[in-house]
Each structure stands twice: as C-alpha cells, then as structure tokens.
C-alpha positions in Angstrom: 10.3 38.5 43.2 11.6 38.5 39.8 10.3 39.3 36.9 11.5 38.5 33.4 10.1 37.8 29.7 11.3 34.2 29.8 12.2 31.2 31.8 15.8 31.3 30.7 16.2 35.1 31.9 14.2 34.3 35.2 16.4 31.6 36.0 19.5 34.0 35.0 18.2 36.8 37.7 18.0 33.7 40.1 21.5 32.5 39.7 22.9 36.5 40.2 20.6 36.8 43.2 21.7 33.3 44.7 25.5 34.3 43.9 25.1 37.7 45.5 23.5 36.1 48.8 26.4 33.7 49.1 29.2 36.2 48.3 28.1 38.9 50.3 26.0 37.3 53.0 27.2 33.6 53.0 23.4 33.1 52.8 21.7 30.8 49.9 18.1 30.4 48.2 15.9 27.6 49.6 14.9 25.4 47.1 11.8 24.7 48.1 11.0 28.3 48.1 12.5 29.0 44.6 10.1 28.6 41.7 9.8 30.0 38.4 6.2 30.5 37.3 4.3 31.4 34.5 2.3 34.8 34.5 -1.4 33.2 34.7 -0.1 30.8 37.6 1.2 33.6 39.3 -2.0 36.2 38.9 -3.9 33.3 40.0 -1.9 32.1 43.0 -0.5 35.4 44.5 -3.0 38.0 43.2 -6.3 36.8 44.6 -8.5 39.2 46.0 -8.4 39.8 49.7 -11.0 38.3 52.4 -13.5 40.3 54.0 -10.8 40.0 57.0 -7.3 40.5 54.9 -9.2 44.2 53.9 -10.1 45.1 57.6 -7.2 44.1 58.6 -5.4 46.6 55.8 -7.7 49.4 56.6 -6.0 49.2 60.4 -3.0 49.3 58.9 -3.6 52.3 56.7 -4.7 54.4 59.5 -2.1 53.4 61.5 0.6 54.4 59.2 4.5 53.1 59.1 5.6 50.7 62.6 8.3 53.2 63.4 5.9 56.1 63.3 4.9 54.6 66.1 1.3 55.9 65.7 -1.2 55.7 68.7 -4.8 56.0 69.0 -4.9 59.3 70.7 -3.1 60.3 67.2 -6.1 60.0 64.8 -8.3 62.4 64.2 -12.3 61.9 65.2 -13.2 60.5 62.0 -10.5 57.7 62.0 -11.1 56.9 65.6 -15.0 56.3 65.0 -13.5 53.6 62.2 -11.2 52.0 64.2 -13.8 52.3 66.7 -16.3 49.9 65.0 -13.3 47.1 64.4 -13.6 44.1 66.3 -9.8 44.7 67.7 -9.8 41.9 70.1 -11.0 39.3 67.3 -8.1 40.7 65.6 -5.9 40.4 68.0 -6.7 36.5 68.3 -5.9 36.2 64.6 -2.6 38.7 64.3 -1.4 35.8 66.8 -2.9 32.7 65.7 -0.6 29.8 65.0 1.0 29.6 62.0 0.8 33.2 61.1 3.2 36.0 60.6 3.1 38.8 63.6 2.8 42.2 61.6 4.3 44.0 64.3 2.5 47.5 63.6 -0.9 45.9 63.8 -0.1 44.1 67.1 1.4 46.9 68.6 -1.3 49.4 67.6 -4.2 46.5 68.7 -2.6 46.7 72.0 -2.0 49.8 72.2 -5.4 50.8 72.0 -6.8 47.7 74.0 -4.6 48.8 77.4 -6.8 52.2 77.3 -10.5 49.7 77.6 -8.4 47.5 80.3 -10.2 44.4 78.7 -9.1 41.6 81.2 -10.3 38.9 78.4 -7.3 39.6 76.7 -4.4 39.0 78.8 -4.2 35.3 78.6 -3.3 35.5 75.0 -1.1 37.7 75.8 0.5 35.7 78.1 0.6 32.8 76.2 1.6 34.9 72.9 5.1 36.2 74.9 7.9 35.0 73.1 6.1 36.3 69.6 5.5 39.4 71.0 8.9 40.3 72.2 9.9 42.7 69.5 6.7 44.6 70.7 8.0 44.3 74.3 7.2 48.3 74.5 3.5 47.9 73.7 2.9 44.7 76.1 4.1 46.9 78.8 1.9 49.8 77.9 -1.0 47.2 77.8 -0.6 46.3 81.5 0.5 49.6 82.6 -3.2 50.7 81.9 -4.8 47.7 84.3 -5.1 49.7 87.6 -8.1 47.9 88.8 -6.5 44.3 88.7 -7.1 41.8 91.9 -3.9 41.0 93.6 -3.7 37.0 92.0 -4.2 38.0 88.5 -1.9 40.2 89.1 0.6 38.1 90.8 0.1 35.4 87.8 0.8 38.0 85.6 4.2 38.9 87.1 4.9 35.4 87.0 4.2 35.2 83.4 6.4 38.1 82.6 9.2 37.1 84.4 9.7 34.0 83.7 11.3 34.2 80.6 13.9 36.5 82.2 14.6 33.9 84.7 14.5 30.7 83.2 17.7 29.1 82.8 16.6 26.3 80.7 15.3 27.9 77.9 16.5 30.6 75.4 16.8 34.5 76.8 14.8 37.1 75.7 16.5 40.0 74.5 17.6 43.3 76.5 14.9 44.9 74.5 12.1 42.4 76.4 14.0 42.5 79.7 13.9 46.6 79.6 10.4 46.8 79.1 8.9 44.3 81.6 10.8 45.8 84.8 9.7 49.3 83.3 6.8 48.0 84.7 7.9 46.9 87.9 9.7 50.3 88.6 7.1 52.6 87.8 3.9 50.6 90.1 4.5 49.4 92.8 1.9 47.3 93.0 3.5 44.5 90.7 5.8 43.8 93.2 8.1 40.3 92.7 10.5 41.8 94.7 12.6 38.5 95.8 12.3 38.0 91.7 14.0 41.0 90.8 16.3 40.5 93.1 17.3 37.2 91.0 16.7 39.0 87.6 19.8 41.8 89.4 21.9 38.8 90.5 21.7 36.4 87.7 21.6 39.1 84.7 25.6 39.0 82.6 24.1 42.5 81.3 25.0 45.8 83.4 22.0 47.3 81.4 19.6 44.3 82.8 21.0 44.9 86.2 20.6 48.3 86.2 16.8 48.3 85.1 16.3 45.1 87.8 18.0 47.8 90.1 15.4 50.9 89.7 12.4 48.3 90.0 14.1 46.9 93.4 14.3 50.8 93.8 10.4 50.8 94.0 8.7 47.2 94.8 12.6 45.9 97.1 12.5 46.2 100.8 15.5 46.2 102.6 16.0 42.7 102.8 16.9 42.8 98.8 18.3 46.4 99.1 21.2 45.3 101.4 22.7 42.7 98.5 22.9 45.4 95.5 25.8 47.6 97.0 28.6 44.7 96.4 27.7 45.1 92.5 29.2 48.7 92.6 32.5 48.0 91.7 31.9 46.6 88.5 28.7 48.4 87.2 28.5 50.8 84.7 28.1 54.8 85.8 24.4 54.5 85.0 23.6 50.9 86.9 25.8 52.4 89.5 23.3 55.8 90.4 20.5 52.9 89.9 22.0 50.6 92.5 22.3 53.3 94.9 18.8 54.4 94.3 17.8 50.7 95.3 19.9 51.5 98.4 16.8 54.5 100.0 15.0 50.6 101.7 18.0 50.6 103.8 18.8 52.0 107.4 19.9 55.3 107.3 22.9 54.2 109.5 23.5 51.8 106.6 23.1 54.1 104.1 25.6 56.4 106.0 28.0 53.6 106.8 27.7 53.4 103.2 28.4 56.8 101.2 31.5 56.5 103.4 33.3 53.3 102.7 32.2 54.0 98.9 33.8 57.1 98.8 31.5 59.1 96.6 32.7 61.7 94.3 30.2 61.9 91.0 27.9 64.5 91.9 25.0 62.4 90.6 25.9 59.1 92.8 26.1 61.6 95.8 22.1 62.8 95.0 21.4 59.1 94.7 22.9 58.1 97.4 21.3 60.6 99.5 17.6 60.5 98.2 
C-alpha cells in the first residue's frame, strides 16, 4: 500500500513500484489489483471492524506469537492455556482451511499442533482432504498423527494411503522434499504405519538422494526383507548420508546376506561399518 496526498503522486509511487518490480524482478503489477482510492473509500472498504471470528481468531494468533518461533501449546503459561482452552479450535480449523481462503500458516500449524495432543479422530478427513494446502506445515501434519496411538488398523491404512499418494503419483504435480521428509518421518519412527511395498516405490522412483534416503530409514523400520534386499544396488550413487540409511534398511536381511555384503562393498567409513553391522 501506498500512501500519498494526491492522485497524481499515488500514481507516481505506482509507476516507481511497477518499474522496480520489472527491473529487478521481471515481475509487474496486476491491473486488476491496482487501484487508487480516495481516503473515505479506503477507511470504509479496508478498515472495517473485525467479526466476532476475525478477533478470536487474532487472539490465537497473539498468543501464539511469530510462525518461526514455532510456539507450542506446552509453551504458554496456565493462564494462556485456559484461553486457548475455551476456543473452539476444531471449528477453526474447518475455517483456517475453507475454500477460498488464505492458510495463515502459524494458526494452522498451532491448531494442529494442539489438536494431535486430544487425538480428535473427527478431524483427520479434513486433513486429508486439506494436503496439498497444508504442505508448507508438512512438520505439524506429522506431529498430528504421530499423537494417534489408538487408531484401528483401516483408518490407519487409509491414512497412509492418503499421505503417500502424493509422493507417488506420477500424474500430478510433486510435493516438495519438505512434504516428502515429514510424512516418512512418520513411517520411520512407528512401525505400525507400515506401507512397506510403498516405500519401497517412494526409494526406487524418488530423483532425490535426500527422498531416498528418508524412504530408506522408514524401510529401515516398517521393510521386511523382501524390500531390504533391493536397496543395496543404490549404494553406488547415494550420498554419504542415504548410503549409512540404506545400510540401516539392510538389518531385515539374512545375516549371511548381510555378511556376503559388508564384503563385496568393501566398507571403510567407520559409520557405514556400525550401520552395516547393527
């Protein structure tokens, strides 16, 4: 926003601003979006007062602070936990995500945060169907269903489903690393999740070694050998880290195997050795 004591100088700033944009940024103003307006028009259009909801939903943010102070609920004191107590976070939640509306990233994150600690099943089909606008929050979905330890086993298949899907669909756009990361966290540190013959795509398909490697410590948990014997042959061209994860993966194998192994790969990092032998 602009502000100026005429039309002529508004539409001066706007011409510098549109120049600089282009010049700097080969970017340019959208004129649909570009308006000059008188004072009044302006008090009245942009400066009404907030809804009953608009407020609440400020308070949350006030107590939660700045996004990358990454604030959590076990961080307020008693007093700000008895307010955030009494919001309806989950009728929140519905309307931080509702069509048409901007994610604020801190209130979603914070919303879930604090949601995964009352393992409200309720809420996980709009997570589910809410994915791909909650991918820059990929760290607080996984938090969410880190916290559901009493889950039956085909919600919590569907679930994995859900998550994965993204990762493995060809047809559609990738999430990024960021997204990826997160979700197999999950996979890696339960085993309950599971998906193994899914990861084992995720580690195949993946063009990123950092993909691959976090596919590799989840196959490391949920694989069996059947998955475990087709991560060695990525060795040769994964990075050190993917390389100790790969050989982590390796512990479903035969010992024999594992033996046969450590040999031909001819070991020398002191950290692939303790890999290869846990």
């Amino acid at each position: 926003m602009i502000f100026a004591d005429s039309p002529q100088e508004a539409e001066y700033g706007l011409r510098i601003l549109g120049e600089t944009l282009f010049q700097n940024h080969g970017l340019t103003l959208q004129t649909a979006k570009t308006k000059v307006l008188p004072a009044a028009e302006y008090f009245e259009t942009y400066l009404t007062p907030h809804s009953e909801k608009e407020a609440t939903r400020r308070r949350l943010l006030e107590l939660v602070g700045e996004y990358d102070e990454a604030i959590s609920y076990e961080d307020l004191d008693e007093d700000q936990k008895k307010e955030v107590d009494a919001l309806n976070l989950s009728e929140m939640l519905k309307d931080a995500l509702a069509e048409g509306q901007n994610v604020d990233y801190r209130e979603v994150s914070f919303i879930l945060g604090r949601l995964s600690a009352l393992q409200k099943p309720e809420l996980i089909p709009i997570v589910l169907e809410n994915l791909e606008r909650l991918y820059p929050v990929a760290h607080s979905i996984a938090a969410f269903f880190k916290q559901f330890s009493a889950l039956d086993k085909n919600t919590r298949d569907e679930v994995a489903k859900a998550l994965l899907t993204p990762v493995l669909d060809s047809d559609s756009a990738k999430p990024s690393e960021y997204y990826c990361i997160w979700i197999l966290s999950l996979f890696h540190d339960h085993r309950d999740w599971d998906h193994a013959q899914d990861l084992l795509r995720v580690f195949r398909e993946t063009n990123s070694d950092t993909v691959r490697r976090f596919s590799a410590l989840a196959l490391a948990t949920s694989g069996t050998r059947s998955e475990a014997i087709h991560t060695p042959k990525y060795l040769p061209i994964a990075s050190s880290l993917s390389r100790t994860a790969i050989l982590l993966a390796t512990a479903k194998m035969g010992p024999d195997e594992r033996k046969y192994l450590r040999q031909g790969s001819r070991l020398n990092d002191p950290l692939e050795k303790l890999c290869a032998n846990s």
